[in-house]
N, C-alpha and C positions, 0 to 999 in steps of 0.2 A: 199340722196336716201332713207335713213330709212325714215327720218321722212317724207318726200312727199309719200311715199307708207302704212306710219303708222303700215306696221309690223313689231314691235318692239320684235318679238322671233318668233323663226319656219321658219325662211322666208328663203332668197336665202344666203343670207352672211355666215349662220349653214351650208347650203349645201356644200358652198364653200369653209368655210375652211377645213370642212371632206373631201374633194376631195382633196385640194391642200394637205394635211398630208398624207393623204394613199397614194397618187405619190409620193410625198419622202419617206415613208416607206414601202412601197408595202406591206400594209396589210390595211382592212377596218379599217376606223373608226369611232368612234361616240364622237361627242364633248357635255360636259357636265358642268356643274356651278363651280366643283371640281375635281380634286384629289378624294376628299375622295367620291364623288357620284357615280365616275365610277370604283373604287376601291369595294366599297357598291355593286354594279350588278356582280361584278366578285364571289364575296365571295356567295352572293344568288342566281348565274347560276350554281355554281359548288357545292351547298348544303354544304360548309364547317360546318354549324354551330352545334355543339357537337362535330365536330370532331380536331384531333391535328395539325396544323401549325404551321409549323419554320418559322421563323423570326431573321433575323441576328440584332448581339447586336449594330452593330454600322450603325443605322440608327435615322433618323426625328422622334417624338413621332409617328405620324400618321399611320405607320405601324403597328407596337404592336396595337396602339388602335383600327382600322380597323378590326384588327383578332378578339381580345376581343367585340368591340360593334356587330359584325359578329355572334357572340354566338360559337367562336370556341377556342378552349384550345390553349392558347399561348404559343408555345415555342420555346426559344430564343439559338440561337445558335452561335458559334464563326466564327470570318471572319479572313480572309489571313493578315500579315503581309504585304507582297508587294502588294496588289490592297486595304485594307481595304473592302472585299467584302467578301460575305457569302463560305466557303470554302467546298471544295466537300468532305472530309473526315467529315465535321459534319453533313453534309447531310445523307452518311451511317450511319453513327454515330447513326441520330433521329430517320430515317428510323428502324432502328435495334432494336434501346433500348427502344423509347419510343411510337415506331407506328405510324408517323405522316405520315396523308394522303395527305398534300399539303405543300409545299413550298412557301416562300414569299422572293424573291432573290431581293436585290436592288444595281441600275449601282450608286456605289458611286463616286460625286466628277468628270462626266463629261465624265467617260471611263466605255466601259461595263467592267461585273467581269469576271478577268484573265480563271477562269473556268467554263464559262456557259457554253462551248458544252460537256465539264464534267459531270456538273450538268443537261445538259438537257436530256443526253441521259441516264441516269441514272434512272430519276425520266419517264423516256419513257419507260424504261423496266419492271419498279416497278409499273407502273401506279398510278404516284404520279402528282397533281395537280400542274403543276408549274406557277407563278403569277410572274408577273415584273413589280415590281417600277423602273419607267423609269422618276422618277420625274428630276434626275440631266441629263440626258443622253439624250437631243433634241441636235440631229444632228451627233450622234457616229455610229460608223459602224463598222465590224470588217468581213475581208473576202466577203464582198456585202451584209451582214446579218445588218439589224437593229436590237434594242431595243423594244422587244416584238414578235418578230419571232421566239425565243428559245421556250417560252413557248406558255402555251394554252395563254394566254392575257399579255397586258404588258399596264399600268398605268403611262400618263403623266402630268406633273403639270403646271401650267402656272401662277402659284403666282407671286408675285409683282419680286420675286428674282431670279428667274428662269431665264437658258439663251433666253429665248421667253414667254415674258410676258404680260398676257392680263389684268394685275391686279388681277385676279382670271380666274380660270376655269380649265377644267381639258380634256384630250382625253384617252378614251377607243380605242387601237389594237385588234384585233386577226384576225386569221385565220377563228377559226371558224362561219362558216355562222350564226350558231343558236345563239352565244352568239352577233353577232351583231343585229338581230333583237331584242332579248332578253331586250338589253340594248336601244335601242331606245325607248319601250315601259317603261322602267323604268326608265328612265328619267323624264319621262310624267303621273306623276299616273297611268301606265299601259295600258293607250288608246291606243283604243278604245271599246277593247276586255274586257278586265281588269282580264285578267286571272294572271296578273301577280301584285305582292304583292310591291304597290314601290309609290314613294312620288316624288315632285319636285326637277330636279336636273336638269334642263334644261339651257342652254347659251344663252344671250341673242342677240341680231342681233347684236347690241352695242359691245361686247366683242369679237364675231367675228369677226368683220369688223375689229378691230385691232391687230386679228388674222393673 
């Protein structure tokens, strides 16, 4: 069907797999080339760059690096013995001692972290930027709540290793309305407006269809 229609990106199959995700997640979303491209829209929707992010120590390079190429002060904090996930005591912990205005929480290993609604309602009160690497966590649930419903966004990956894999690609969640228009246009060099600052990160029909 691609190749008789010849649209080979943008077309119906990108529709479709953003439709079929948001019905299992019940939240919008936007399918992109990576991980790291819709990870890149979250950090430049939410203006991180100068400012401090935590980052838990036991995560993929890709997060650290995501904060740092983001233009934001990285800082690495400790996770829980029983989840290996970002723990809510270092969370006060950043928040207190070193000012950090956003969080970067990752579902390690296939299960969300034992204290997200700790963590989210925390950084809800503090008005702290919460982000979810949802790279391990396709298809976890906890209480009818997906992977990126805690916070403002949540970041899925679809590398070759992944438990849903399209060989590469990546889905941006949220709730919020503006960070999903947001990110469709910065997938796309910003079109058609181009008020927004962004490069190709776009999926191809190809990669959806085996979405």
């Amino acid at each position: 069907d691609i190749f008789s229609t010849n649209q080979w990106c943008e077309g119906k199959y990108t529709q479709l797999f953003e439709e079929e995700w948001a019905n299992i997640n019940q939240l919008e979303a936007v399918a992109f080339s990576s991980w790291s491209g819709a990870a890149m829209a979250c950090m430049q929707y939410f203006g991180l760059e100068g400012k401090k992010v935590l980052c838990p120590t036991n995560t993929f390079m890709a997060t650290p690096q995501i904060i740092v190429n983001g233009g934001a002060e990285l800082v690495f904090g400790d996770c829980n013995r029983d989840d290996l996930c970002l723990s809510y005591d270092t969370v006060i912990n950043a928040h207190k001692q070193q000012n950090i205005e956003a969080v970067w929480l990752v579902h390690i290993g296939g299960h969300i972290a034992f204290e997200i609604d700790k963590i989210a309602n925390y950084c809800k009160r503090n008005n702290l930027i919460l982000l979810e690497d949802c790279a391990h966590a396709h298809g976890a649930s906890w209480n009818g709540k997906t992977p990126g419903s805690w916070g403002d966004a949540g970041v899925y990956s679809f590398y070759a290793t992944k438990t849903i894999s399209t060989g590469e690609g990546g889905m941006l969640v949220s709730r919020h309305k503006a960070l999903y228009d947001f990110a469709r246009k910065y997938r796309n060099y910003g079109k058609f407006d181009y008020d927004v600052r962004a490069l190709n990160y776009r999926m191809s029909e190809f990669t959806a269809a085996l979405g």
